[in-house]
TORKOL-4160 file (C-alpha; in steps of 0.2 Angstrom, whole numbers, padded with zeros to 4 digits, m for minus):
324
<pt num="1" X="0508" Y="0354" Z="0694"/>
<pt num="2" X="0519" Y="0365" Z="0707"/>
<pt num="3" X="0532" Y="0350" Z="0704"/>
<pt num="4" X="0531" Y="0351" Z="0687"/>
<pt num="5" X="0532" Y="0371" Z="0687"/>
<pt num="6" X="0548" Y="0372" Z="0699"/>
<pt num="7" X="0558" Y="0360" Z="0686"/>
<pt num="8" X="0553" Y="0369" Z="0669"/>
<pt num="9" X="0558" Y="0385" Z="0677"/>
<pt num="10" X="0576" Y="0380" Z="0683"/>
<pt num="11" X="0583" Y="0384" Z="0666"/>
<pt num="12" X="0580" Y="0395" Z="0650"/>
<pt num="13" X="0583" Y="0388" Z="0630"/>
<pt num="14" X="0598" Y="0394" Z="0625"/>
<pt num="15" X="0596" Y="0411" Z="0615"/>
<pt num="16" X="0597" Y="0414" Z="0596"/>
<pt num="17" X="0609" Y="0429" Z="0598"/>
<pt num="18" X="0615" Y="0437" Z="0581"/>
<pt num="19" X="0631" Y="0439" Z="0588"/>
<pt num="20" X="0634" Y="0418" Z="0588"/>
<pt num="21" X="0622" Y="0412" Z="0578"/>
<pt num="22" X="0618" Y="0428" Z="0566"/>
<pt num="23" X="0631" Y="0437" Z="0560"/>
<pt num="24" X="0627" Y="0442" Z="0543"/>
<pt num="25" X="0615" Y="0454" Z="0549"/>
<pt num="26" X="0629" Y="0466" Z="0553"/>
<pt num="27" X="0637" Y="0467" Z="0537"/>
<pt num="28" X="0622" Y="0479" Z="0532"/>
<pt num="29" X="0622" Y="0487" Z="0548"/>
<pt num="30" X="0640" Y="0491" Z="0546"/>
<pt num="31" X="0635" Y="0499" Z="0530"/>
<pt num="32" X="0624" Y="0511" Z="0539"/>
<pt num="33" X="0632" Y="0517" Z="0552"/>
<pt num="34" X="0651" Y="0517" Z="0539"/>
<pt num="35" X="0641" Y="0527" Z="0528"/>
<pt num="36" X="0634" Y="0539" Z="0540"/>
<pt num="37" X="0650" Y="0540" Z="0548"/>
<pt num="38" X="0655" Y="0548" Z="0531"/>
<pt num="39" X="0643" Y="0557" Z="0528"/>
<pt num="40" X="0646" Y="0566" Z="0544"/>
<pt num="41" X="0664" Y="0568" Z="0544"/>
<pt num="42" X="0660" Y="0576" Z="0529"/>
<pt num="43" X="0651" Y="0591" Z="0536"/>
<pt num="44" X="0662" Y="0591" Z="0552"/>
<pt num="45" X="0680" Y="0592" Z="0539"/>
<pt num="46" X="0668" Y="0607" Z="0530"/>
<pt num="47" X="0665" Y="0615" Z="0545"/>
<pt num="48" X="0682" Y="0615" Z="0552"/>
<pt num="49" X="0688" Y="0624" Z="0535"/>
<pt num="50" X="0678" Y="0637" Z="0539"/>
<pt num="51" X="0660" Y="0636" Z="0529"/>
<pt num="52" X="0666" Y="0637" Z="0512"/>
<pt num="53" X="0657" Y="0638" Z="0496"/>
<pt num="54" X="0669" Y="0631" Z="0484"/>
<pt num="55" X="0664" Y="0646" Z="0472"/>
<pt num="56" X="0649" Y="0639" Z="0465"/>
<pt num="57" X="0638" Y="0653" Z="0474"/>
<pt num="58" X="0626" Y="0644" Z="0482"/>
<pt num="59" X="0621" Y="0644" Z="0501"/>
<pt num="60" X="0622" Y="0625" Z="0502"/>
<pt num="61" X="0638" Y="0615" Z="0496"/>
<pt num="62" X="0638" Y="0599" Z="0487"/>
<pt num="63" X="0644" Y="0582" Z="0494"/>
<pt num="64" X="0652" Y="0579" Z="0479"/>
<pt num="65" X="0661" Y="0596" Z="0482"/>
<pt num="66" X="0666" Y="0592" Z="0502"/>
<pt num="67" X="0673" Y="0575" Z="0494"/>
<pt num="68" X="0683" Y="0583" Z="0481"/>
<pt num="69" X="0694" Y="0592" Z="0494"/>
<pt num="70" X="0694" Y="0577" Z="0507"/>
<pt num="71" X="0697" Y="0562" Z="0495"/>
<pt num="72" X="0704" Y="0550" Z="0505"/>
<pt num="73" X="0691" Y="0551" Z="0519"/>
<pt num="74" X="0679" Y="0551" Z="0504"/>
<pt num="75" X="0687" Y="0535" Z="0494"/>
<pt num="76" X="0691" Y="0527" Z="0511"/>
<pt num="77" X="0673" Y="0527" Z="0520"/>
<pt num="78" X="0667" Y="0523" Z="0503"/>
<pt num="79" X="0674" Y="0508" Z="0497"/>
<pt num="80" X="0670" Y="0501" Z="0516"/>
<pt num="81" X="0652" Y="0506" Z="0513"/>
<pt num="82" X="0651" Y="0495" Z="0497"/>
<pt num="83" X="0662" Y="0482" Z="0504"/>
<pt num="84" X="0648" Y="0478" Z="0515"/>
<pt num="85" X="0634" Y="0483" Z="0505"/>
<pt num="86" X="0637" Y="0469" Z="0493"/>
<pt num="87" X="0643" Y="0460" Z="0505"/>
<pt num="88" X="0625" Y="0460" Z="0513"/>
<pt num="89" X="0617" Y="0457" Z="0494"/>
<pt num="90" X="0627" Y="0441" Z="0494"/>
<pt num="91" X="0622" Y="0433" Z="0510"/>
<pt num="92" X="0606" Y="0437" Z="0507"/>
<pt num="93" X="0607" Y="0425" Z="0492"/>
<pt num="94" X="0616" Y="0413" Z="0501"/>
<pt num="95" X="0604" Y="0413" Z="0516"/>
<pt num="96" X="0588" Y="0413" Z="0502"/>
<pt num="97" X="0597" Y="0397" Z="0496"/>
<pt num="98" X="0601" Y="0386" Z="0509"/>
<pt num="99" X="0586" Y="0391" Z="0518"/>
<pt num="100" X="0589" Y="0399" Z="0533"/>
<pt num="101" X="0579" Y="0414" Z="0527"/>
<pt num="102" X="0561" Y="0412" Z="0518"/>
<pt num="103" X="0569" Y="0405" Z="0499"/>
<pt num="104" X="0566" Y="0405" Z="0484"/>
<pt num="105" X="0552" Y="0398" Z="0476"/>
<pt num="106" X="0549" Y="0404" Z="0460"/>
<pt num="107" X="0560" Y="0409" Z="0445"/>
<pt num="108" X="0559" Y="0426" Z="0445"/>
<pt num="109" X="0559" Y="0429" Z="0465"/>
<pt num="110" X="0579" Y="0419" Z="0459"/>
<pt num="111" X="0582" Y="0431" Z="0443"/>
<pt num="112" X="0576" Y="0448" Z="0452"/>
<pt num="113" X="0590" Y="0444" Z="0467"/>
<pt num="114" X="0603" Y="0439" Z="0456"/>
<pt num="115" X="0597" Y="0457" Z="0445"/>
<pt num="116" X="0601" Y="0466" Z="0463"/>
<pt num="117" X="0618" Y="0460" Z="0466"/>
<pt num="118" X="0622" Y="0464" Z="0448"/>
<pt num="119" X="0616" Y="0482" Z="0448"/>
<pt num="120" X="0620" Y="0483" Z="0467"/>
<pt num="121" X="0639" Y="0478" Z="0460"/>
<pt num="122" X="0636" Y="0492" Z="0444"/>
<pt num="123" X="0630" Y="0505" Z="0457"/>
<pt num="124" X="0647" Y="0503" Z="0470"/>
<pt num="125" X="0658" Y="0504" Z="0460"/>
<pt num="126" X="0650" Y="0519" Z="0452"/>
<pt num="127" X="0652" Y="0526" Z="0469"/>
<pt num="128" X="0670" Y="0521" Z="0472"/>
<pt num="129" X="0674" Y="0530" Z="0454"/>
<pt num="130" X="0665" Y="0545" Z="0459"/>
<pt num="131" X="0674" Y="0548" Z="0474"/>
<pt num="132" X="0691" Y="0545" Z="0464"/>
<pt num="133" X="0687" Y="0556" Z="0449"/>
<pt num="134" X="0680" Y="0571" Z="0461"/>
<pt num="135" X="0672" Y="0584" Z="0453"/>
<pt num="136" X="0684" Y="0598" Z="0452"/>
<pt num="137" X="0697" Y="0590" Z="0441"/>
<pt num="138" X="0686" Y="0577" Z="0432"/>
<pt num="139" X="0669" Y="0585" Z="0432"/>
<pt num="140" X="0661" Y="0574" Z="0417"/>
<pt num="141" X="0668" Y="0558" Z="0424"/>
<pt num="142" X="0661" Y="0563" Z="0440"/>
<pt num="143" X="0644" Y="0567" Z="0438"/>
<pt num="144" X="0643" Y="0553" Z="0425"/>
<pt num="145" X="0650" Y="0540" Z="0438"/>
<pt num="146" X="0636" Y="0550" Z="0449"/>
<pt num="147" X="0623" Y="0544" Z="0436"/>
<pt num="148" X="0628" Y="0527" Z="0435"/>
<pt num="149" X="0628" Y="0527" Z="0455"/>
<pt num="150" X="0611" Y="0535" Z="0458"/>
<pt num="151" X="0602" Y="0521" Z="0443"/>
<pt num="152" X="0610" Y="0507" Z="0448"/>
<pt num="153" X="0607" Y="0508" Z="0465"/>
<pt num="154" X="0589" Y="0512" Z="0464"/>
<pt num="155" X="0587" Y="0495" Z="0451"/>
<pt num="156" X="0596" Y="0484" Z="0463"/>
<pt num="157" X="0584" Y="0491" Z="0477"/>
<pt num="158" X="0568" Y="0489" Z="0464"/>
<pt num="159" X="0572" Y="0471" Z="0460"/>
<pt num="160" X="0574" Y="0469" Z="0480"/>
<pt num="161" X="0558" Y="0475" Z="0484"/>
<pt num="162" X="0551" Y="0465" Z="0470"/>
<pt num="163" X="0558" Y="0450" Z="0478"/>
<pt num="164" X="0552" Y="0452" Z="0495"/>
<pt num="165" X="0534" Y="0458" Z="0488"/>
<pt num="166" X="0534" Y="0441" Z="0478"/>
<pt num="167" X="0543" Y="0430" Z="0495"/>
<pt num="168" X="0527" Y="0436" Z="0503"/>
<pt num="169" X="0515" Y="0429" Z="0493"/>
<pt num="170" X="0522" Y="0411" Z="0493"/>
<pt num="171" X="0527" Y="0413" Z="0511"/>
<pt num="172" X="0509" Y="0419" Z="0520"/>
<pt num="173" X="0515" Y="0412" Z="0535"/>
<pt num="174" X="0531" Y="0423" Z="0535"/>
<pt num="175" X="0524" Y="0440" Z="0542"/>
<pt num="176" X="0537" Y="0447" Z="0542"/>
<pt num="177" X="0541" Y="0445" Z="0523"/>
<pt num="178" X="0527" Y="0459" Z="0520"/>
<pt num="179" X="0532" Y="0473" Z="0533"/>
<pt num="180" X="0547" Y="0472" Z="0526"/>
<pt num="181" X="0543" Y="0474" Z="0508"/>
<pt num="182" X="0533" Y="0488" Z="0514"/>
<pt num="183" X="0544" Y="0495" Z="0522"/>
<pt num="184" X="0559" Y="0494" Z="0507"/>
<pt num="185" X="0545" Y="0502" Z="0494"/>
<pt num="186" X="0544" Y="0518" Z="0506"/>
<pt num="187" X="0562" Y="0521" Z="0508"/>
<pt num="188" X="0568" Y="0516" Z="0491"/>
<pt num="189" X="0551" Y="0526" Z="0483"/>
<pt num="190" X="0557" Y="0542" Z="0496"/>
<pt num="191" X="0577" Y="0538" Z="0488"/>
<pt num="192" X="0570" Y="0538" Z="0471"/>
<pt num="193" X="0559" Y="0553" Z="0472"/>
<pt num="194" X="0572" Y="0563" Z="0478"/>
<pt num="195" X="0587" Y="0556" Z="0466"/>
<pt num="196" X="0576" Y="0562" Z="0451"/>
<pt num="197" X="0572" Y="0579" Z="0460"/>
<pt num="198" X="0590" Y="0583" Z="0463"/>
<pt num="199" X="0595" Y="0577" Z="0445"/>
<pt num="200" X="0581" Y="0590" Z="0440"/>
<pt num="201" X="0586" Y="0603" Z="0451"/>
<pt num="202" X="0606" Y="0602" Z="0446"/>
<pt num="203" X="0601" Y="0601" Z="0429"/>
<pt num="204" X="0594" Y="0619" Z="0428"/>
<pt num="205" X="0610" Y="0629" Z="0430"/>
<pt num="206" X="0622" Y="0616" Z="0429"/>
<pt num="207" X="0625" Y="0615" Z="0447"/>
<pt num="208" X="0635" Y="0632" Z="0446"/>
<pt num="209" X="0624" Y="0650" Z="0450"/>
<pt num="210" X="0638" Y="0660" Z="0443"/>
<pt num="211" X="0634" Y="0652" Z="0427"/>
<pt num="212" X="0619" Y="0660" Z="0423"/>
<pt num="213" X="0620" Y="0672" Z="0405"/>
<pt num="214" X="0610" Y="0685" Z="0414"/>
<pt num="215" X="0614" Y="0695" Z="0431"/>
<pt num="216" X="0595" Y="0695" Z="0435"/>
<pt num="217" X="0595" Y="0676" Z="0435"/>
<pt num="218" X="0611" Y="0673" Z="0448"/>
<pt num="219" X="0599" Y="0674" Z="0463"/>
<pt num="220" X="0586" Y="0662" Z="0455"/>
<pt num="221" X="0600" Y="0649" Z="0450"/>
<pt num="222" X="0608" Y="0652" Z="0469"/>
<pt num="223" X="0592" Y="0646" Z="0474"/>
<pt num="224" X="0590" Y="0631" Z="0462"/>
<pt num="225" X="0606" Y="0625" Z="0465"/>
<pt num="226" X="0605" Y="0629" Z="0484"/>
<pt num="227" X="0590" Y="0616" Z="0484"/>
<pt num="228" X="0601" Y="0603" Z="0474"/>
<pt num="229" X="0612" Y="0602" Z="0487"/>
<pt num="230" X="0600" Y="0599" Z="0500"/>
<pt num="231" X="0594" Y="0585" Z="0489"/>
<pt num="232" X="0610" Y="0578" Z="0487"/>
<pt num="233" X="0611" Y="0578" Z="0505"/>
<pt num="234" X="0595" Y="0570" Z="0509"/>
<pt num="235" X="0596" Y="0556" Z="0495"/>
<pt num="236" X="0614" Y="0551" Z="0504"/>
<pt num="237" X="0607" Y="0551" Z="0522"/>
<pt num="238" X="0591" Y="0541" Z="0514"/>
<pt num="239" X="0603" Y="0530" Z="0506"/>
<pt num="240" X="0609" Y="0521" Z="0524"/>
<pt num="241" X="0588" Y="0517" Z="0528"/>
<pt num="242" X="0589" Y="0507" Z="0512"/>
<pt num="243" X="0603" Y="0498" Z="0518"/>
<pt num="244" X="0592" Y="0494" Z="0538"/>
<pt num="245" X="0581" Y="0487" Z="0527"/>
<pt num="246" X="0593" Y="0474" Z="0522"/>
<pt num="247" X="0597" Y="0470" Z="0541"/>
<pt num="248" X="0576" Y="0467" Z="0539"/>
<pt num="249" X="0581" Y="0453" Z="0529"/>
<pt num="250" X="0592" Y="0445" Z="0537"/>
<pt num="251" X="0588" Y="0446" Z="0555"/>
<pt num="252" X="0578" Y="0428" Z="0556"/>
<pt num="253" X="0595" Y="0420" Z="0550"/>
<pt num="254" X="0599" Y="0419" Z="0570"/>
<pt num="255" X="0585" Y="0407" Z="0574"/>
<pt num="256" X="0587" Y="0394" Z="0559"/>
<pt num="257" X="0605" Y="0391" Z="0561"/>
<pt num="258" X="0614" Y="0373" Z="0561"/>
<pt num="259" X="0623" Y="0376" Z="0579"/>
<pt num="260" X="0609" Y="0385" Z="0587"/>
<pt num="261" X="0596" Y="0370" Z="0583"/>
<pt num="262" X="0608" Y="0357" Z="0587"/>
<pt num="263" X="0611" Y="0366" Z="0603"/>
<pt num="264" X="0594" Y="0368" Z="0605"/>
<pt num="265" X="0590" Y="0350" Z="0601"/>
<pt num="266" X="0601" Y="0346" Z="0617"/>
<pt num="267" X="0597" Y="0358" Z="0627"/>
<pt num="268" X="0578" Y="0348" Z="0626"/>
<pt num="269" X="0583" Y="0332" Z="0628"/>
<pt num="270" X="0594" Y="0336" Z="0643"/>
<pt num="271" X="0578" Y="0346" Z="0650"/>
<pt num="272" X="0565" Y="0333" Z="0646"/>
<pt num="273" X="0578" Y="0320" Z="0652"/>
<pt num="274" X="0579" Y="0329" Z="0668"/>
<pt num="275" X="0559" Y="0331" Z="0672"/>
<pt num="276" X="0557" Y="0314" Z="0666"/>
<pt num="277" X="0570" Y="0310" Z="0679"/>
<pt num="278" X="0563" Y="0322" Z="0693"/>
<pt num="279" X="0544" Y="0314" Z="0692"/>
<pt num="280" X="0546" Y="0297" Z="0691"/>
<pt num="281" X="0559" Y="0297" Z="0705"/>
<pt num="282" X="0550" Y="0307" Z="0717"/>
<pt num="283" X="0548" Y="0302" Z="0736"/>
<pt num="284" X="0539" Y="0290" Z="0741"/>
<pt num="285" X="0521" Y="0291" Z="0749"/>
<pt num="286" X="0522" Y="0292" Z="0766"/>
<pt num="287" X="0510" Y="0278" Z="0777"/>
<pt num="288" X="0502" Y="0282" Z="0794"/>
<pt num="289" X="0512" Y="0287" Z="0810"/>
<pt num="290" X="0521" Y="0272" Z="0821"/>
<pt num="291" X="0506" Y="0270" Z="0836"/>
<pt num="292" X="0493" Y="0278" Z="0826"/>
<pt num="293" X="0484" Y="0261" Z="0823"/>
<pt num="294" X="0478" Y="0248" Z="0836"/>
<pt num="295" X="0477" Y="0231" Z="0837"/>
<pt num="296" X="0462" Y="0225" Z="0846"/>
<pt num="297" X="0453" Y="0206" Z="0849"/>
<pt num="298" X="0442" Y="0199" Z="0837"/>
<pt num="299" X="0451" Y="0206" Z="0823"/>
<pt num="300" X="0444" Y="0223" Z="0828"/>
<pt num="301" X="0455" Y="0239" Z="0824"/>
<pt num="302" X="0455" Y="0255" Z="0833"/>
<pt num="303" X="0461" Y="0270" Z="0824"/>
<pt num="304" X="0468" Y="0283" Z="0838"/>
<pt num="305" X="0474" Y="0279" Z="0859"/>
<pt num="306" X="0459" Y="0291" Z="0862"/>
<pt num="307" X="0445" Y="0280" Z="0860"/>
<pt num="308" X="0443" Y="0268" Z="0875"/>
<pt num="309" X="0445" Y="0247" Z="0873"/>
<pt num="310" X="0429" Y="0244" Z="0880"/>
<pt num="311" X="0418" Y="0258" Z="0867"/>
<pt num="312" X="0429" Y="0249" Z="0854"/>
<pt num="313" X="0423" Y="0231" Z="0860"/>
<pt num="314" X="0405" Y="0235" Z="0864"/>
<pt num="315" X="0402" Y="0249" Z="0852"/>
<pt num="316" X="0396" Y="0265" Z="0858"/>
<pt num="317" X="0377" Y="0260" Z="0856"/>
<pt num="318" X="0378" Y="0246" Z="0865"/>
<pt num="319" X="0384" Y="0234" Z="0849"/>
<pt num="320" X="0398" Y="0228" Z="0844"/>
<pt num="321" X="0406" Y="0236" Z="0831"/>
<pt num="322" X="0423" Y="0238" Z="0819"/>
<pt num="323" X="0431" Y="0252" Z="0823"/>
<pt num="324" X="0444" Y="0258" Z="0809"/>
């Protein structure tokens, strides 16, 4: 056993590292932090202008205004967020359909992914547009390309969550499958909730406190529009969870790789090889020490010099005996 122990601890199976054998899982990762990234030098490029309110009277700005007067960080950071946004919606299909992720089994499970990429696709460009058409020169176009964002991406993330809630059904052995689809429905329900608040919010003075007909009602439409801002703040920065959750998806993907179980498939039979190799050729048992055994007459043996030739011959009751 000790044997046995010492040779199945000389090595370690080679690990499933994402970096080698998992890749994909950082094209939603990159989303994340690219789109955090943006959001944040964002508020840093506001800040260094020196806090301004863009005239629309409220305490909060938009992000839709901050983008309008940094459009190329805006279009920039944005197209790199959707690149590997889809990017992430495609290998997930790809993965789901050679198998390297729990696939596929029924119908719909196909259609509902197939729905996501589509809507995803509908949703970044949506967001692309927005950041080109910004909302001081094009306001319709923008707010209307806002639309199209905020409803596309909330169906390609409902037909997501769809898909993994009905993966976990057929796969009850997957774990995994249903902490994720948990997981999905709380961020993308959060995402939603807050989408529909702020379209709600912005709606009741048009996104502008100035506008109001009545002086009386300026501080309650600052305060409105205030708290659409905020949202519009919090749905972006809830946005980049949703797109963790993908990384959730795609995380086994390292352990089902081609290479990695070829290299795992040597790496055992190398390593049984070897302990095969190690037990059956071990050293030989030893046999008794040179002089430790003693030839006497009449085919008599005595084991050890200590016991005298005459006790050994006439035994030490008096008969003969056999001493071994």
């Amino acid at each position: 056993m000790a044997l046995f122990r010492s040779l199945t601890n000389q090595s370690t199976p080679p690990r499933a590292t994402h970096l080698r054998y998992g890749w994909a899982v950082y094209a939603p990762l990159i989303a994340f932090w690219v789109w955090i990234a943006d959001l944040i030098a964002l508020l840093g490029l506001w800040a260094a202008d020196g806090h301004p309110r863009y005239d629309r009277g409220a305490r909060i700005v938009f992000v839709s205004d901050v983008g309008a007067y940094n459009k190329t960080v805006f279009i920039v950071l944005n197209c790199v967020t959707i690149f590997f946004y889809i990017l992430s919606l495609l290998l997930e299909r790809w993965l789901r359909h050679v198998d390297r992720i729990p696939g596929t089994v029924r119908s719909r499970e196909r259609t509902c992914d197939i729905a996501a990429i589509i809507f995803g696709c509908i949703g970044g460009a949506a967001l692309i547009l927005l950041a080109i058409f910004d909302d001081v020169n094009y306001a319709t176009a923008h707010w209307s390309m806002t639309l199209v964002f905020i409803v596309g991406v909330a169906l390609s993330a409902i037909c997501q969550t769809f898909e993994v809630w009905a993966l976990a059904s057929d796969h009850p052995d997957r774990a995994h499958l249903r902490r994720n689809s948990i997981v999905k429905l709380f961020v993308v329900g959060i995402a939603i909730c807050l989408a529909i608040s702020f379209g709600g919010t912005y709606g009741v003075c048009g996104g502008d406190a100035p506008s109001s007909s009545t002086p009386d009602s300026e501080p309650k439409c600052q305060n409105i529009t205030s708290a659409a801002a905020a949202l519009e703040w919090t749905t972006a920065f809830v946005l980049a969870f949703y797109f963790l959750t993908l990384a959730l998806d795609l995380y086994p993907a390292a352990k089902s790789s081609p290479r990695y179980l070829r290299r795992l498939a040597k790496w055992e039979e190398k390593h049984m090889a070897h302990i095969d190799h190690a037990l059956t050729s071990g050293p030989a048992p030893a046999g008794p020490p040179a002089g430790h055994a003693t030839s006497i007459p009449d085919d008599r043996t005595v084991v050890g010099d200590s016991v005298p030739m005459q006790e050994a011959k006439a035994g030490r009751w008096g008969k003969p005996t056999k001493v071994v």
